[in-house]
C-alpha positions in Angstrom: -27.0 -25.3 -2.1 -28.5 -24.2 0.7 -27.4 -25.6 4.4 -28.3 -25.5 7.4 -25.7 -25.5 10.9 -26.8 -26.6 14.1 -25.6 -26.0 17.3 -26.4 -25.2 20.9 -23.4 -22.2 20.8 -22.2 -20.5 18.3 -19.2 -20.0 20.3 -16.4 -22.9 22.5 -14.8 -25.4 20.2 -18.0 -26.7 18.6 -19.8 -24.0 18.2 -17.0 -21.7 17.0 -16.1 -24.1 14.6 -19.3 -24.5 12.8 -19.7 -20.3 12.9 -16.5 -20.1 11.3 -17.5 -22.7 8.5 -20.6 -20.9 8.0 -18.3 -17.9 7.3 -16.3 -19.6 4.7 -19.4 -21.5 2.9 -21.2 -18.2 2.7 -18.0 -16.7 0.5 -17.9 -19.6 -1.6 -21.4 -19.0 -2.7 -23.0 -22.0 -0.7 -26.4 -20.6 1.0 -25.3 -21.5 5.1 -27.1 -20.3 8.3 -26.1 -21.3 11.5 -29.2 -22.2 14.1 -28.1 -22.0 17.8 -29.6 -21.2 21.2 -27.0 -18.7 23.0 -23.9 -17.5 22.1 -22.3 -18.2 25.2 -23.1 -21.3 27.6 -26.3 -22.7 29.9 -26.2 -20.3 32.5 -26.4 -17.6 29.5 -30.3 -18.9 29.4 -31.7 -19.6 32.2 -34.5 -16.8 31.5 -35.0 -17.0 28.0 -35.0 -20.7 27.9 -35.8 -21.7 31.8 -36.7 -25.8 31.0 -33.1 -26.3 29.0 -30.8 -24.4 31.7 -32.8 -26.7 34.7 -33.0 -30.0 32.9 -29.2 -29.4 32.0 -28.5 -28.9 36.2 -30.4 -32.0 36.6 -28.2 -33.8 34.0 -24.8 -32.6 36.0 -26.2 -33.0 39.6 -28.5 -35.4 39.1 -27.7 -37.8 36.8 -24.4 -37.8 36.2 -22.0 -39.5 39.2 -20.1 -36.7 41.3 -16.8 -38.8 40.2 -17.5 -38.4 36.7 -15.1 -35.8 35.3 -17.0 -35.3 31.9 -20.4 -33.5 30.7 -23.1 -36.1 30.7 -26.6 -35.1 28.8 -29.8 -37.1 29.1 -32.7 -34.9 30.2 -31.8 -31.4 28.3 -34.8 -30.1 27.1 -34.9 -28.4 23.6 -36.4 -25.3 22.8 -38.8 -24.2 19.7 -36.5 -23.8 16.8 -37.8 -23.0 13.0 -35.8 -23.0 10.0 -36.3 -19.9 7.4 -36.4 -22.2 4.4 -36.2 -25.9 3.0 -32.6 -26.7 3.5 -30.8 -29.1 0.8 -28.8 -30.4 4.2 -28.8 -29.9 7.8 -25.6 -30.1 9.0 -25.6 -30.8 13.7 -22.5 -29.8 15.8 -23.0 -29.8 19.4 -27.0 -30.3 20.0 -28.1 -31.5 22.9 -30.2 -28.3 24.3 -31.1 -27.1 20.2 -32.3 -30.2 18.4 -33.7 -33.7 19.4 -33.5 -37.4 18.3 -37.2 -37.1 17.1 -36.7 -33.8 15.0 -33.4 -35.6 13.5 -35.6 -38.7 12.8 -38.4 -36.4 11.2 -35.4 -34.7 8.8 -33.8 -37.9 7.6 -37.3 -39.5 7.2 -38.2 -36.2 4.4 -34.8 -37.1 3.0 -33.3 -34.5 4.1 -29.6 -35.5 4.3 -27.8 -35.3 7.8 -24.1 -34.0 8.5 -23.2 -34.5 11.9 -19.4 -33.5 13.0 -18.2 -35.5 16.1 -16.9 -32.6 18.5 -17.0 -35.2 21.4 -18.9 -38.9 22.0 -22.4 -37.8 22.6 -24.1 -38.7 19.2 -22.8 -42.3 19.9 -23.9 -43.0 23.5 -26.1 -43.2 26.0 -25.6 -39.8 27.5 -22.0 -39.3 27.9 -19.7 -37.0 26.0 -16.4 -38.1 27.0 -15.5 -41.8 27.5 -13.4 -42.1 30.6 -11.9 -45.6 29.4 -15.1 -47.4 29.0 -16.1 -49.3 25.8 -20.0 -49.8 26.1 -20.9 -47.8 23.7 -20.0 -50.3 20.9 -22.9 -52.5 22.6 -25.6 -50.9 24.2 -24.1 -48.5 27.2 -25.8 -51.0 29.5 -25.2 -50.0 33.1 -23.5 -46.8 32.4 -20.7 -46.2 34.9 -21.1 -42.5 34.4 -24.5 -42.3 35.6 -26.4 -43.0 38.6 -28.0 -46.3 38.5 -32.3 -45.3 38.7 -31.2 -43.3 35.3 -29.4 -46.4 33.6 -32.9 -47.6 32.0 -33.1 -44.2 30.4 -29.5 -43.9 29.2 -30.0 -47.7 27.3 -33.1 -46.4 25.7 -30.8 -42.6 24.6 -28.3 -45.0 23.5 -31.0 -47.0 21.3 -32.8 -44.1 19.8 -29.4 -42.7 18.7 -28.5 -46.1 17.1 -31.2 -45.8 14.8 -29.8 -42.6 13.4 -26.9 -43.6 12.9 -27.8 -46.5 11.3 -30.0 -44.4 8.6 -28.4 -44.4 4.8 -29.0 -40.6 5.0 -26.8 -39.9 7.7 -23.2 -39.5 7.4 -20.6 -38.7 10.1 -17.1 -36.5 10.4 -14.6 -37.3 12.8 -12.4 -34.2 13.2 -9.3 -36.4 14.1 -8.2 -39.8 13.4 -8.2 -40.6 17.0 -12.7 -39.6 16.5 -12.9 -41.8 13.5 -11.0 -44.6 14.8 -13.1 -45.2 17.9 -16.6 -44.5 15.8 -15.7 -47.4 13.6 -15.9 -49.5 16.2 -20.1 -48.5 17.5 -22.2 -51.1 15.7 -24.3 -49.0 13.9 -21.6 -46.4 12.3 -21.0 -47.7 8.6 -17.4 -47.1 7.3 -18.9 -45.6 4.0 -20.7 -42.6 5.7 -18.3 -42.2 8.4 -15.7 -39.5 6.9 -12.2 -37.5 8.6 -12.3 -34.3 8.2 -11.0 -31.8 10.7 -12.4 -28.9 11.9 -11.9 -25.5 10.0 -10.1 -22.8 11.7 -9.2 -19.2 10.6 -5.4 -19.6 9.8 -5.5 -15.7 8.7 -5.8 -14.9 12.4 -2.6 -16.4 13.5 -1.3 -15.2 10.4 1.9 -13.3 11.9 5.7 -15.4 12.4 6.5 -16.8 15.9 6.9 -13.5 18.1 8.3 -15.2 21.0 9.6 -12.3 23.4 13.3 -13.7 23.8 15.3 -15.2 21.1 15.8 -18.4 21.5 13.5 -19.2 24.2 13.1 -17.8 28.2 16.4 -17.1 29.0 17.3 -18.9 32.3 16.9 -17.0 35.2 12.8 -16.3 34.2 10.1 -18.7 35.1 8.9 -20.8 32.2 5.6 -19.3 31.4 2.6 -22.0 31.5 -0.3 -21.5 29.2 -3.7 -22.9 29.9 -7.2 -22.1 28.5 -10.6 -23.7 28.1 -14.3 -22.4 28.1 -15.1 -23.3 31.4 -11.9 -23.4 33.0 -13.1 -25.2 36.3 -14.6 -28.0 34.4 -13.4 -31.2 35.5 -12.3 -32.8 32.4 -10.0 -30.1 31.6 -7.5 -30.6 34.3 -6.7 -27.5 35.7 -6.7 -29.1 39.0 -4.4 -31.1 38.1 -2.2 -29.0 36.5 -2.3 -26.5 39.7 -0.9 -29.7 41.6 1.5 -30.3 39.2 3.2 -27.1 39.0 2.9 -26.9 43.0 4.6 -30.0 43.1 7.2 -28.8 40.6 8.4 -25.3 42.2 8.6 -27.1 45.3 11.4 -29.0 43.6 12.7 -25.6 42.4 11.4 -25.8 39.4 11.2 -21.6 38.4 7.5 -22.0 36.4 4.5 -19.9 36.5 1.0 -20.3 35.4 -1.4 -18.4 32.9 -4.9 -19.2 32.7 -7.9 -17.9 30.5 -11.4 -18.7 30.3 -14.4 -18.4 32.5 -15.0 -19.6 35.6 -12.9 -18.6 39.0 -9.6 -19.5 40.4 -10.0 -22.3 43.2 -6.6 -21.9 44.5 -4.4 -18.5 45.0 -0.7 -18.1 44.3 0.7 -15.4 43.3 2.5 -17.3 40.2 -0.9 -17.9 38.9 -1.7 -15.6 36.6 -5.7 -15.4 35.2 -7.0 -13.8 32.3 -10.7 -14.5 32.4 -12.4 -14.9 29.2 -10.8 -13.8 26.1 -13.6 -11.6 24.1 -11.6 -10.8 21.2 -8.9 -11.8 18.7 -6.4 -9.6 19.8 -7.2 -10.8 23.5 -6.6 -14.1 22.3 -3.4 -13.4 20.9 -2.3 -11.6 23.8 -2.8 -14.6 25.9 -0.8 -16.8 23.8 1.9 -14.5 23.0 2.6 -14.3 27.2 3.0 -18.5 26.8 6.3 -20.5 26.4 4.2 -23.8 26.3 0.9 -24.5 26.5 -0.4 -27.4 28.7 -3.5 -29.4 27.6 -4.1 -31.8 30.7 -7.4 -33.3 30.4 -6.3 -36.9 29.4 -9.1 -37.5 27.0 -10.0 -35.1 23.9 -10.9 -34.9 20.4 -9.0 -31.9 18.4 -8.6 -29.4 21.3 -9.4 -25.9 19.6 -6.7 -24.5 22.0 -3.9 -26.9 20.9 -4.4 -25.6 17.2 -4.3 -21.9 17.9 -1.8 -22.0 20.2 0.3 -24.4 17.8 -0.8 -21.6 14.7 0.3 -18.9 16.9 3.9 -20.6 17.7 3.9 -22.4 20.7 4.2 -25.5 21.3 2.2 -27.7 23.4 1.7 -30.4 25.9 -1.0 -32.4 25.1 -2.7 -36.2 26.2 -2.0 -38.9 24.0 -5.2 -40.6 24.2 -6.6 -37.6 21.7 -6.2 -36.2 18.4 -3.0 -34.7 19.8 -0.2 -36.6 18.3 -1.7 -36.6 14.6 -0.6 -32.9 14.9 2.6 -33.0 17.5 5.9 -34.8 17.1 7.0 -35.7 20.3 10.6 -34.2 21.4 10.5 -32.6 18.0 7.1 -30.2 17.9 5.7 -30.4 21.5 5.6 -33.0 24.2 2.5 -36.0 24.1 2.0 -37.0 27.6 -0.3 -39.9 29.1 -0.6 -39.5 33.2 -0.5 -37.6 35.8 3.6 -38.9 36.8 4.5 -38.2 32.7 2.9 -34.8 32.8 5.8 -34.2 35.2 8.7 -35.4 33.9 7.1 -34.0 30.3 7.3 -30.1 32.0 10.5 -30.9 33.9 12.2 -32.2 30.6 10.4 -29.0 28.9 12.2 -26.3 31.9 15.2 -28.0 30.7 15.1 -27.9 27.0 13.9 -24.2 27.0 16.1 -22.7 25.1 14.3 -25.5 22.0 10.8 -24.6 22.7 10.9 -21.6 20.2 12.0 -24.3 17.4 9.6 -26.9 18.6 7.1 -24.1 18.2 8.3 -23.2 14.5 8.0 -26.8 14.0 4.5 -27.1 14.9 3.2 -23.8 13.5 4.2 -25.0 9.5 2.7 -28.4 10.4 -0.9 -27.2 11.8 -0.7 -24.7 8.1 0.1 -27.9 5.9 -2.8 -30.2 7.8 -5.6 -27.1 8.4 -5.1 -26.0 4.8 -8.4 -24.0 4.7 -9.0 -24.5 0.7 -8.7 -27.9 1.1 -10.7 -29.0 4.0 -13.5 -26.4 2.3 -13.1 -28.9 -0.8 -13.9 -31.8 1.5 -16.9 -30.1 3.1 -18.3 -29.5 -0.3 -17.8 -32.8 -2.0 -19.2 -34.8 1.3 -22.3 -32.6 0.6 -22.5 -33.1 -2.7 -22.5 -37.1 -2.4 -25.4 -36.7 0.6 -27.3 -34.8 -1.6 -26.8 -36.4 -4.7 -27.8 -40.0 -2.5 -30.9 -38.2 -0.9 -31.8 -37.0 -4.1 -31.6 -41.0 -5.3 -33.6 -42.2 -2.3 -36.4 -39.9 -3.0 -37.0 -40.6 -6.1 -36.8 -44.2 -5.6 
């Protein structure tokens, strides 16, 4: 079987998912080739690829409201792309900047059978990627709140050329959490029977080694509690490093004994010297480095899907903080594997409760480490992967000869 991955990176949540599926198909003797633009982010092509990296600024600054805390896409140009070969199925990850709705159209309209994974919301609106409470997209993302109001014709018509995909018997969707598929279900042109949960692969090999926490039995009192936080772009807004900063301000000034350590690109805003940076992890063993300096990692953005951070942190040991509104608490037992948190007030009394119970955050850590290796069994998910292809191309293969 030969398929095809696409995605704007090849690295970040999205795209190092679909690189390290690619991986795994290729060893189980499925033909897979991943198709991306960069291997980094937009300002990585801004001479290579000039029209994407200014149409994307023109999304963010133009079109998108300066109150919006998420990514919003509309104009994002798309470069040339060929594919070596005839694939059997194309399977899309993050596109916006690689591939667009008319070359989607084009593929599903040969027969080609369509895979796409839902790393965030865009596939299914207008132009946003993150929903920020609002519902429109199960109707027609008429007067978008995210975006300025002389783009809102545009956005309705994104929204409407996307609904037509959807809608096509040859395209099938995977929601990487629960929390994914449950709000797909709802968009009016997402049928139940090609709408499938599957999560995300990760490499389980790499955080392979027990929980090698650097006191038994926790921090012992009298150390700060250690605060983990990473992202790709660590100043994005979403993300919530902001508010995490003002959090653990707000915290020490209660006497709270808690410092901060941050990785990913991007700048500090702030300076204080319990705020510890990183930068951006190149490497495995950087990557395990940064963890292994956590006692709990803090995912504050409010709003995700299956944050790649809160699975390798959980694989590596420690437990984690994480929004509630998110596929989060399919993975963490509250008070038993990590802390589920919902606002600004419960994120807190979640790390107050946490610089309390510290001496319990190696168990909770245990805890969630064998969970995250029973629900990211690698063998299994590949199974799913395989037999969802299968059925697309079995049904394309129906459709054209009929």
């Amino acid at each position: 079987m030969r398929v095809i991955h696409i995605s704007f990176s090849s690295t970040g949540g999205a795209g190092g998912a679909a690189s390290y599926l690619v991986k795994r198909q290729r060893s189980s003797d499925i033909d897979a080739s991943l198709v991306s633009t960069t291997s980094d982010d937009l300002l990585a092509i801004w001479r290579r690829h000039p029209a994407t990296f200014l149409s994307g600024l023109l999304d963010y600054f133009a079109v998108r409201k300066s109150e919006s805390r998420t990514l919003f896409t509309l104009f994002r140009a798309t470069p040339r792309q060929s594919m070596s070969h005839s694939p059997d199925l194309v399977h899309l990850h993050w596109t916006p900047g690689i591939v667009d709705s008319q070359a989607i159209e084009a593929l599903l309209q040969s027969g080609t059978p369509v895979v796409s994974t839902l790393h965030d919301f865009w596939p299914l609106t207008g132009g946003c990627h993150f929903l920020q409470g609002c519902t429109k997209f199960t109707s027609s993302c008429h007067h978008c709140p995210q975006a300025r109001r002389v783009f809102h014709p545009r956005v309705e018509h994104a929204y409407r050329n996307k609904a037509r995909l959807l809608s096509h018997p040859n395209h099938h969707l995977i929601a990487p959490s629960q929390w994914m598929y449950d709000l797909a279900d709802t968009h009016p042109s997402v049928h139940s029977s090609r709408l499938h949960h599957i999560p995300n692969l990760i490499d389980l090999s790499a955080f392979a080694q027990p929980w090698r926490h650097r006191h038994h039995g926790g921090p012992p009192s009298g150390t700060p509690l250690k605060l983990g936080f990473a992202a790709a772009q660590i100043n994005e807004p979403r993300k919530g490093l902001g508010l995490l900063v003002e959090t653990c301000v707000t915290l020490r000034s209660q006497g709270l004994d808690i410092e901060l350590i941050t990785a990913g690109s991007g700048r500090q805003r702030e300076r204080h010297p319990w705020w510890h940076h990183f930068g951006s992890l190149r490497s495995k063993s950087e990557l395990l480095e940064f963890y292994s300096e956590c006692d709990l990692l803090v995912v504050p953005s409010f709003e995700d899907n299956a944050p790649t951070v809160l699975l390798e942190a959980g694989l590596s040991g420690i437990p984690v903080v994480a929004p509630g509104n998110s596929g989060a608490p399919e993975f963490i037992k509250h008070g038993w594997s990590g802390f589920i948190c919902d606002s600004t007030d419960d994120l807190q009394a979640t790390l107050t409760l946490a610089h309390q119970q510290r001496e319990l955050l190696p168990t909770f850590g245990e805890r969630l480490q064998r969970d995250l290796q029973d629900a990211l069994n690698e063998d299994r998910i590949m199974r799913q992967f395989l037999a969802l292809y299968e059925r697309c191309v079995a049904h394309g293969a129906d459709s054209g000869s009929g």
